[in-house]
C-alpha positions as CSV (number, residue, x, y, z in Angstrom):
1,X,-17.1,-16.1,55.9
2,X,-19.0,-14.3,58.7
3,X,-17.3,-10.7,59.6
4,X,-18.2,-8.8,62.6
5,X,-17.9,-8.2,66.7
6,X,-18.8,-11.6,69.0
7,X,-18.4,-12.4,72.4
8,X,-15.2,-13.5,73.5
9,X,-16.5,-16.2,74.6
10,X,-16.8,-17.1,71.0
11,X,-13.7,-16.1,69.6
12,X,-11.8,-19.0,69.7
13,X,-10.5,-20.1,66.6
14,X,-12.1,-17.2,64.8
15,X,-9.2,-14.8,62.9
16,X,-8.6,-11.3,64.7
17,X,-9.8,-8.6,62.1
18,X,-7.6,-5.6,63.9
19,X,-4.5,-5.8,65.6
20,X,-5.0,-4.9,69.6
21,X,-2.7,-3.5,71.5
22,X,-2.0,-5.2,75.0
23,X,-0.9,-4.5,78.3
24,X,2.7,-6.2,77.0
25,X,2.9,-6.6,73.7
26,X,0.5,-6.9,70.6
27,X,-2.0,-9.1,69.2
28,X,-1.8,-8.5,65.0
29,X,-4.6,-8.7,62.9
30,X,-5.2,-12.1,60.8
31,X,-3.7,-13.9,63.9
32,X,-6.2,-17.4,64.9
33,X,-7.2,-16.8,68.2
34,X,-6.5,-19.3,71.1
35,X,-7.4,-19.4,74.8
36,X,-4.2,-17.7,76.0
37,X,-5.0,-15.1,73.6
38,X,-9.3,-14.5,74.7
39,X,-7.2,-14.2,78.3
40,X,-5.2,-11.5,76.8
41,X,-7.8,-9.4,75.4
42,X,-9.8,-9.8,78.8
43,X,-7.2,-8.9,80.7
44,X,-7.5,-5.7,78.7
45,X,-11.4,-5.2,79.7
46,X,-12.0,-6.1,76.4
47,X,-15.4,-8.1,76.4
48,X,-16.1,-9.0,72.5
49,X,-13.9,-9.1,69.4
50,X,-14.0,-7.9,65.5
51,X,-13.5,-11.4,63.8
52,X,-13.3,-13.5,60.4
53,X,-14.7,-16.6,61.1
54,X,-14.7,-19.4,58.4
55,X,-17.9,-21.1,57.4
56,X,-17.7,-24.4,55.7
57,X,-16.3,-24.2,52.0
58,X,-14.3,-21.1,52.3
59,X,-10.7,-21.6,51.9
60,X,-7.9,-19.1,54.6
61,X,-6.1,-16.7,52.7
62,X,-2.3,-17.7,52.9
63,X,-3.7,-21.0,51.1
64,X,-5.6,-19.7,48.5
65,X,-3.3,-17.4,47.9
66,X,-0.5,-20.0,47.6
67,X,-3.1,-22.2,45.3
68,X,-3.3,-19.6,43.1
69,X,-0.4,-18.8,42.2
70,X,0.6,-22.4,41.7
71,X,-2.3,-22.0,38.8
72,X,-0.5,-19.3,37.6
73,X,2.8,-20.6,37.3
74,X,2.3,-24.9,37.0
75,X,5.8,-25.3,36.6
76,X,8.2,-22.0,37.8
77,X,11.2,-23.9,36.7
78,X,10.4,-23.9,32.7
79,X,8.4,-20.9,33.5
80,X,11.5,-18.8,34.6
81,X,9.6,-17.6,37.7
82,X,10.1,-17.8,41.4
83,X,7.1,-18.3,43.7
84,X,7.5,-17.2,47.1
85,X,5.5,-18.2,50.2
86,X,2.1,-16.9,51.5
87,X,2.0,-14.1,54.1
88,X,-0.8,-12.3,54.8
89,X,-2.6,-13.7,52.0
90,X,0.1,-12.4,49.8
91,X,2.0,-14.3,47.1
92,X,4.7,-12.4,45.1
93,X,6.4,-13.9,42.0
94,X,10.0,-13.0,41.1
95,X,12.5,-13.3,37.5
96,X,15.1,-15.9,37.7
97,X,16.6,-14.5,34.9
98,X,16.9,-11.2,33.1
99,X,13.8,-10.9,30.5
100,X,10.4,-9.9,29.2
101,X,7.8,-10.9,31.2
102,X,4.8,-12.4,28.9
103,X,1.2,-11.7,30.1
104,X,-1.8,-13.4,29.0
105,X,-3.7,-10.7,29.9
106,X,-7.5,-12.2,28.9
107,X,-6.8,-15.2,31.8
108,X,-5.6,-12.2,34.3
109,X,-8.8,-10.2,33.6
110,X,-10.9,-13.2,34.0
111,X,-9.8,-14.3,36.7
112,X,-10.0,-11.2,38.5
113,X,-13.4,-10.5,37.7
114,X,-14.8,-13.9,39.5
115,X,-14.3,-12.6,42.7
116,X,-13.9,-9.2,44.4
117,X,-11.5,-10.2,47.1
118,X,-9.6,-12.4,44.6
119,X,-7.0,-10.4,42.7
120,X,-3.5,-10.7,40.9
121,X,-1.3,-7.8,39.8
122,X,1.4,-7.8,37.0
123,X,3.6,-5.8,35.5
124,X,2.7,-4.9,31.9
125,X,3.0,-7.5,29.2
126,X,6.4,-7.5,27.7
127,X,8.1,-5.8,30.8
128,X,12.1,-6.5,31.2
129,X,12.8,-7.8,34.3
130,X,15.8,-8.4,35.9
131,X,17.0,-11.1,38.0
132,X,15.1,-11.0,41.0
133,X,12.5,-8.2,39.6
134,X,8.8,-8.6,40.8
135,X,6.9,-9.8,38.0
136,X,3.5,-10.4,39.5
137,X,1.8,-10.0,43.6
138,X,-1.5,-12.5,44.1
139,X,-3.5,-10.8,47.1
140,X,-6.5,-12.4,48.9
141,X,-8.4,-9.8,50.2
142,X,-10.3,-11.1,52.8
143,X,-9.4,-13.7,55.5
144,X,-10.9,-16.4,53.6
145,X,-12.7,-16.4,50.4
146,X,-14.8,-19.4,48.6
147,X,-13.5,-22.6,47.6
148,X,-15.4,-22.5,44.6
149,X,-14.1,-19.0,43.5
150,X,-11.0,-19.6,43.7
151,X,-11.0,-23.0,42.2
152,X,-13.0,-21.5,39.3
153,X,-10.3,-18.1,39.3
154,X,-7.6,-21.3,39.0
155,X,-8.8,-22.1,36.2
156,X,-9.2,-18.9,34.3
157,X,-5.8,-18.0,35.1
158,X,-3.9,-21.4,34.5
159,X,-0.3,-21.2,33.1
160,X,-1.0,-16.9,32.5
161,X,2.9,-15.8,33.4
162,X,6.1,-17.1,32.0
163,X,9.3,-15.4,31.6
164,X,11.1,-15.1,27.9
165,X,14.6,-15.4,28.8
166,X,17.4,-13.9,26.9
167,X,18.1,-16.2,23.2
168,X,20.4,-13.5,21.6
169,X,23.7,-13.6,23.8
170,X,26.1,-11.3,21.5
171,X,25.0,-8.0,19.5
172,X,27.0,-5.9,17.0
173,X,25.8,-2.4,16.4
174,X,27.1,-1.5,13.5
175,X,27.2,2.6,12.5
176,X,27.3,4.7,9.9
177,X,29.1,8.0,9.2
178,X,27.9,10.4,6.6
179,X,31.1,12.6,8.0
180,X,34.9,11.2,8.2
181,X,34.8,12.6,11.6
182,X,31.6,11.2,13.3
183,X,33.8,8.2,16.3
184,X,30.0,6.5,16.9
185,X,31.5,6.6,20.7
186,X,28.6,7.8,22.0
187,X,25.8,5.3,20.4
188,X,28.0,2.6,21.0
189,X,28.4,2.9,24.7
190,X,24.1,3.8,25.6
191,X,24.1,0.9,23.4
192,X,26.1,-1.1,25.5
193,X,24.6,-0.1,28.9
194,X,21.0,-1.2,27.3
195,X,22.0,-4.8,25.9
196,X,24.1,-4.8,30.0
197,X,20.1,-5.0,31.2
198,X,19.8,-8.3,29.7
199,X,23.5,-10.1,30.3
200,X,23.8,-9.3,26.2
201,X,27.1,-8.8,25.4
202,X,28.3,-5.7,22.4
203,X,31.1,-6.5,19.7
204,X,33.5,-3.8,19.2
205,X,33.2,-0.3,17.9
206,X,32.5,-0.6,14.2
207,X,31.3,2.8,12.0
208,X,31.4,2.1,8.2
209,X,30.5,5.0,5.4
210,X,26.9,6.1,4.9
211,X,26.3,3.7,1.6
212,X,24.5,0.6,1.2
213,X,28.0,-1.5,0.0
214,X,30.0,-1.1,2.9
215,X,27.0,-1.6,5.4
216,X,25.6,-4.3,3.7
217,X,29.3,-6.0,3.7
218,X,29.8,-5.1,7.7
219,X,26.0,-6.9,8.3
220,X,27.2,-10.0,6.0
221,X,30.4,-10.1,8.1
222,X,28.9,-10.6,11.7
223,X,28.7,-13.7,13.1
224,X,26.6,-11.9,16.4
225,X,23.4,-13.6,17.3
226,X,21.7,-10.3,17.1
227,X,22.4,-7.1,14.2
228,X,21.6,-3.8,15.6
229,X,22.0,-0.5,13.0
230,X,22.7,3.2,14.0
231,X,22.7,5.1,10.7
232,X,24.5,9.0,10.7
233,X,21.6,10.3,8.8
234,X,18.3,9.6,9.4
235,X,16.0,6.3,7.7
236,X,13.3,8.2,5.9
237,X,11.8,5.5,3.6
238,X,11.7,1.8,2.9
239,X,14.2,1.8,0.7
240,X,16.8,4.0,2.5
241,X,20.7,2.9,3.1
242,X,20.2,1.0,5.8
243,X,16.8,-1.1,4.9
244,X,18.7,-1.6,1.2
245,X,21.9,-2.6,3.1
246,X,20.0,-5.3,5.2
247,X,18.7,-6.7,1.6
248,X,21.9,-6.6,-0.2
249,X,23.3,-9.4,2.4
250,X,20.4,-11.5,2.5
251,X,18.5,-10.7,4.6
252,X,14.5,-9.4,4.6
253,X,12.8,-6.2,6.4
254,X,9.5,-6.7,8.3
255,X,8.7,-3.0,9.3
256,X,9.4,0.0,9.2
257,X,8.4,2.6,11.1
258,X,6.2,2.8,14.4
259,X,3.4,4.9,16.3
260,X,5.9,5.1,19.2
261,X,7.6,8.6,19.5
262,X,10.6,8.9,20.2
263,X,11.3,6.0,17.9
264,X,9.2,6.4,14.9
265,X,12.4,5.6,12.9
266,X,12.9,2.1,13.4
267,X,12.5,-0.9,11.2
268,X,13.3,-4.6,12.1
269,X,13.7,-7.9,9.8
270,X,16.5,-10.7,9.5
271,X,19.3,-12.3,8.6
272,X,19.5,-16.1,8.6
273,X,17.3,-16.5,11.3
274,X,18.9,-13.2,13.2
275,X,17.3,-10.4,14.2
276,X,17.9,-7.0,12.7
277,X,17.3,-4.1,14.2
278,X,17.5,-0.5,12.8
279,X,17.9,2.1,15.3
280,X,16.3,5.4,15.5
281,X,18.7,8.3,16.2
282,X,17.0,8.8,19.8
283,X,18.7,5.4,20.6
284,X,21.5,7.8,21.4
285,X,20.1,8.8,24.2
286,X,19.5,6.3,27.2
287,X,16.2,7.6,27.9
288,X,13.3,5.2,26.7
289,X,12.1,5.2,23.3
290,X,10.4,2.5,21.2
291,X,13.6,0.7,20.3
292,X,13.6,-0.4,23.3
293,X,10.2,-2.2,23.3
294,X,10.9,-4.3,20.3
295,X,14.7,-4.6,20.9
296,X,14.0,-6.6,24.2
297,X,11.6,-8.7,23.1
298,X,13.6,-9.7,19.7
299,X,16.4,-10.2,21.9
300,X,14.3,-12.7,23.9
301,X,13.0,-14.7,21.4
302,X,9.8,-13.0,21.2
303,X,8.4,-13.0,17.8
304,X,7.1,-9.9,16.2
305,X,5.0,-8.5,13.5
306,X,3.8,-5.6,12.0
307,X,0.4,-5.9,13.7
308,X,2.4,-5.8,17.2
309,X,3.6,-2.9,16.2
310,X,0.8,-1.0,14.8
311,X,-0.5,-2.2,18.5
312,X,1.8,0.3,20.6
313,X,0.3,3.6,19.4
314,X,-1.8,3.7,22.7
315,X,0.7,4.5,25.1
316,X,3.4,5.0,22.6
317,X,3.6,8.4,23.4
318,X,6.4,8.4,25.5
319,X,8.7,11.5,27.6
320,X,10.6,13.7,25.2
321,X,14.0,13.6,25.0
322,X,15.2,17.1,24.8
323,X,18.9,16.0,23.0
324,X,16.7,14.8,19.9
325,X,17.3,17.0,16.5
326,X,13.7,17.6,16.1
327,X,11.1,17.8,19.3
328,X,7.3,17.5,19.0
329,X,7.0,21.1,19.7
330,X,9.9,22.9,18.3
């Protein structure tokens, strides 16, 4: 692609670099220059033009834009994903669904290291998303680039984006109460609002005594597609109430704890192919914490292990919540 002034004269076909103002009206930048248009820029005493003009190979940008992101996303209908038409060498891609978004970041970083003036943004890997949420933007830079860099960036990039829709349709949170007078109102309902995020719908209020027997009975009892746990006191160890309770119905315990603060607290396993889910006590609050992370994904089908886990630390430091028993800097 050649960049720079010419003679109006030579303008035609050529892509305006800078939008001009005229005597009515305006020409805008990226527009393809015609004869009615070189008469326009005259009339202004205008005698040359700042210009793109394509050389052979090079490929405009609304359709390498649009090319990419067909790369990207082969098939948005299985992929969950919404591709929406070029403008200004612009392609954004939207949710069709509440979800996570899965990333695979090596193809994104590949591909945008072929080309300077090729590029695609996403939101982090393992974002929720709701219906209709931006999930990635593919920008051209330039009027036109190569044909052979963006074939090649097509290929490094080829099926990167998906969305992991929602598997887990019903929760039940069950409580416990190490006091007769602790309602578990207040868990229950920030609960609520966060499985609202994904269209996941809560089971009743349930508390139960702080004691493996009568937690271990509630977990046995559910028939949700999902077992979430908000314990009155604190899991400290492996072998706590609520990690012991989750074994005394039959089920198994994957990890516990996390370098994610708040949510250090948290263990996760499951029950006949459910997932289960102990809460940390900052769960209580709606702010963010590292529940959150692994509750979307688990509610999404998204298998994990104790190596993802271990793989939050960087950035797991996350805003205090001020309501917590214990702050980072008491």
């Amino acid at each position: 692609m050649k960049f720079g002034p010419v003679p109006l004269d030579q303008a035609q076909g050529a892509v305006l670099a800078h939008s001009v103002a005229l005597e009515r009206g305006r020409l805008r930048k990226g527009r393809v220059l015609c004869a009615e248009d070189l008469d326009a820029l005259r009339a202004t005493g205008m005698d040359e033009v700042i210009v793109a003009r394509l050389e052979p190979g090079d490929l405009g940008e609304d359709m390498a834009a649009a090319r990419l992101a067909k790369a990207l996303v082969p098939d948005p209908e299985r992929a969950g994903l919404r591709i929406g038409k070029a403008s200004t060498g612009r392609v954004n891609l939207h949710a069709e669904a509440p979800g996570v978004v899965e990333v695979l970041a090596p193809r994104i970083h590949a591909l945008n290291a072929l080309h300077p003036m090729i590029t695609v943004a996403t939101v982090p890997e393992w974002q929720r998303v709701a219906t209709g949420g931006m999930v990635a933007t593919v920008k051209i830079i330039s009027y036109a680039v190569p044909e052979a860099a963006l074939e090649a960036a097509c290929l490094a990039g080829q099926s990167a984006l998906r969305l992991r829709t929602v598997t887990c349709k019903t929760a039940q949170l069950i409580q416990t109460a190490v006091d007769t007078g602790e309602s578990g109102e207040k868990g229950h309902a920030v609960t609520g609002e966060r499985l609202d995020r994904l269209g996941v719908s809560l089971g009743p209020l349930q508390v139960v005594p702080h004691r493996v027997a009568p937690l271990a009975e509630a977990i046995s009892a559910t028939n949700a597609d999902a077992v979430l746990i908000l314990t009155g006191s604190a899991t400290s160890d492996l072998h706590d109430v609520a990690p012991e309770a989750v074994r005394a119905a039959g089920g198994t315990v994957t990890h516990f704890g996390m370098p994610v603060d708040p949510g250090n607290l948290l263990f996760f396993g499951a029950l006949q192919d459910r997932p289960v889910i102990g809460l940390p006590g900052c769960a209580r609050s709606p702010a963010l914490n590292g529940a959150d992370w692994v509750l979307e994904r688990l509610l999404c089908g998204v298998p994990m292990t104790s190596g993802d886990i271990a793989g939050m630390g960087v950035g797991g430091l996350l805003k205090e919540i001020p309501a917590r028993g214990r702050l980072r800097e008491a």
